[in-house]
N, C-alpha and C positions, 0 to 999 in steps of 0.2 A: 504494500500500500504506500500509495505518494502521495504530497499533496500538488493541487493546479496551481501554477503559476499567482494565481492571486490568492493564496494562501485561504481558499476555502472547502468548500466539500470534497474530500479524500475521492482519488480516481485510483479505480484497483487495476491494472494490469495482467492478464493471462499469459505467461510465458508461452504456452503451449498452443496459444492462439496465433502470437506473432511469429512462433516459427512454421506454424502451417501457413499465414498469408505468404512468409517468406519464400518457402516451397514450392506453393504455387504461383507464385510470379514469377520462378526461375525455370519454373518446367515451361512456362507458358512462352519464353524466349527460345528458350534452349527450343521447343518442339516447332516454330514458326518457318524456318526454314524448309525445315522437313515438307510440312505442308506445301508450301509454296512451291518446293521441288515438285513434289507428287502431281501439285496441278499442271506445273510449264511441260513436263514429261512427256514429250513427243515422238510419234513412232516415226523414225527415218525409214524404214524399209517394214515393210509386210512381203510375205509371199504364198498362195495357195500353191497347193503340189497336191499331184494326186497322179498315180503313174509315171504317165510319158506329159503330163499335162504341168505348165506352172505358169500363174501370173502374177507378174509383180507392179506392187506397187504403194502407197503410203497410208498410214494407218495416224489418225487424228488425235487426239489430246487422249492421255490414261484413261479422265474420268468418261468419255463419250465412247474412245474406243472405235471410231467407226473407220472402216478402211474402202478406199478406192484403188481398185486397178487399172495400169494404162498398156500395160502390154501383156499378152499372153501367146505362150510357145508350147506346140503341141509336138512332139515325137523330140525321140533323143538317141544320141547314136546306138544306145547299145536297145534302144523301144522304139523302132521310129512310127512314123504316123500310121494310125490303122485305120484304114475307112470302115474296118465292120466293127470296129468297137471307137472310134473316135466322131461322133456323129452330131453335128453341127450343120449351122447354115450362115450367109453371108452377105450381104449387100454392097454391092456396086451401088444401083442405084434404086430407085423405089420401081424399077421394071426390072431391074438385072439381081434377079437373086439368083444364090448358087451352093447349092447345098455339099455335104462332101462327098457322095455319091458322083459327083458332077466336075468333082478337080480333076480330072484327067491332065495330061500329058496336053493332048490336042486341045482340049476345051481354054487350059490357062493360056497356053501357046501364043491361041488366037484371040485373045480376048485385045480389044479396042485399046489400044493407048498402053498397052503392057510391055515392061524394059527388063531388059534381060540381063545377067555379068556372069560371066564363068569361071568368074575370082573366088573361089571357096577361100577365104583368110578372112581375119580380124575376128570379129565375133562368132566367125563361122568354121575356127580352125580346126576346134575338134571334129568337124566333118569330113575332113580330108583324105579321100581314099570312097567315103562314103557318100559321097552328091559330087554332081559333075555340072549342074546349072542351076542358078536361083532367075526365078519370074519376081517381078513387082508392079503395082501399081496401087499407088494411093496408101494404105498404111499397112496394105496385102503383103504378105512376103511365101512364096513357096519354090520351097527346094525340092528340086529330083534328083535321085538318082537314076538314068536312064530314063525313064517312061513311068517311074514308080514315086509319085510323092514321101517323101520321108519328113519335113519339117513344114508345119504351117508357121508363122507368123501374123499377130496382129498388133500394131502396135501403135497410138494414138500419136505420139512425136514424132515420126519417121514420114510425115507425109505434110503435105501442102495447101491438097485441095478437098480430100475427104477425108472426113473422120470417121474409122472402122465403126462397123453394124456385125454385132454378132446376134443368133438366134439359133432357135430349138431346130433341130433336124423337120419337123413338119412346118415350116417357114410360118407360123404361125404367131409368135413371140419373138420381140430384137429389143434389143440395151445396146444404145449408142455408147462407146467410148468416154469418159471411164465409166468401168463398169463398178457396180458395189458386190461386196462380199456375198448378200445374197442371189444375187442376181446367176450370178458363180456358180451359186449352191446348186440353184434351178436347174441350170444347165448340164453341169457335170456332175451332180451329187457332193456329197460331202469330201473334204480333201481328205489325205492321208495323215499332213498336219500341215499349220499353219505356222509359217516360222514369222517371228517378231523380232526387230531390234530397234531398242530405244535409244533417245538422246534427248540433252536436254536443250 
């Protein structure tokens, strides 16, 4: 017991009070960072995979979580693309759909405005031995080997004038570029796993 400064009615003190406000003022510093990490917490890279299938692309704030893809790559050297189990469909234009039943060798060949390289390197080295020509056009990419497609490509940055349309093998259903995590789901079913890596 003290007395107040103007020497009248006695003010009691709880020790055991002031060191718990103490306590919690120090946790409440100490833990504000943390917080504020956890909020700014950003996914630089997402990736669905599931097989021969993977698209990548950016996954939004910790607490929302939600991810969009800009590119997706269908077959891989040692899986490449299967038309009776990779079944999709594609848009050129709102008259030119093209399912994968329908990527032939002659169908990409000849399609309208389509550019060719017989450069297998940079991104495409691990193919080497395994395709002999890449078609494109627009954010389209497919590789053959011979007459045999082995790699689709879609990818929304790689092009100029259109932005990829992907759909359900009954051309029925398309998700323009990017696409979202469920949209994904719809199409290909669930992935095999989804890798994540954050940054802040």
């Amino acid at each position: 017991m003290i007395k107040n400064l103007c020497g009248m009615a006695p003010v009691f003190i709880c020790p055991t009070r002031i060191l718990m406000k103490s306590f919690l003022y120090l946790l409440s510093i100490i833990s504000i960072p943390f917080v504020l990490s956890a909020c700014m917490l950003t996914g630089h890279y997402t990736a669905y995979i599931k097989d021969n299938i993977k698209a990548v692309g950016t996954r939004g704030a910790l607490i929302s979580g939600k991810a969009i893809y800009s590119t997706i790559s269908i077959g891989t050297p040692s899986e490449p693309f299967d038309v009776s189990k990779n079944k999709f469909s594609i848009k050129l234009s709102d008259s030119d759909i093209i399912s994968t039943e329908e990527m032939t060798f002659r169908k990409i060949s000849e399609l309208p405005g389509i550019k060719k390289s017989v450069a297998i390197k940079g991104r495409l080295k691990e193919w080497e031995g395994k395709a002999d020509v890449v078609y494109f056009i627009y954010g389209y990419f497919f590789v053959f080997n011979g007459e045999e497609l082995v790699l689709f490509e879609a990818d929304e940055f790689r092009q100029k004038e259109l932005i990829p349309v992907i759909g359900n093998f009954n051309k029925t259903e398309f998700y323009k570029f990017p696409i979202t995590e469920k949209q994904l789901e719809k199409l290909f079913g669930k992935p095999n796993i989804y890798e994540n890596r954050y940054s802040l």
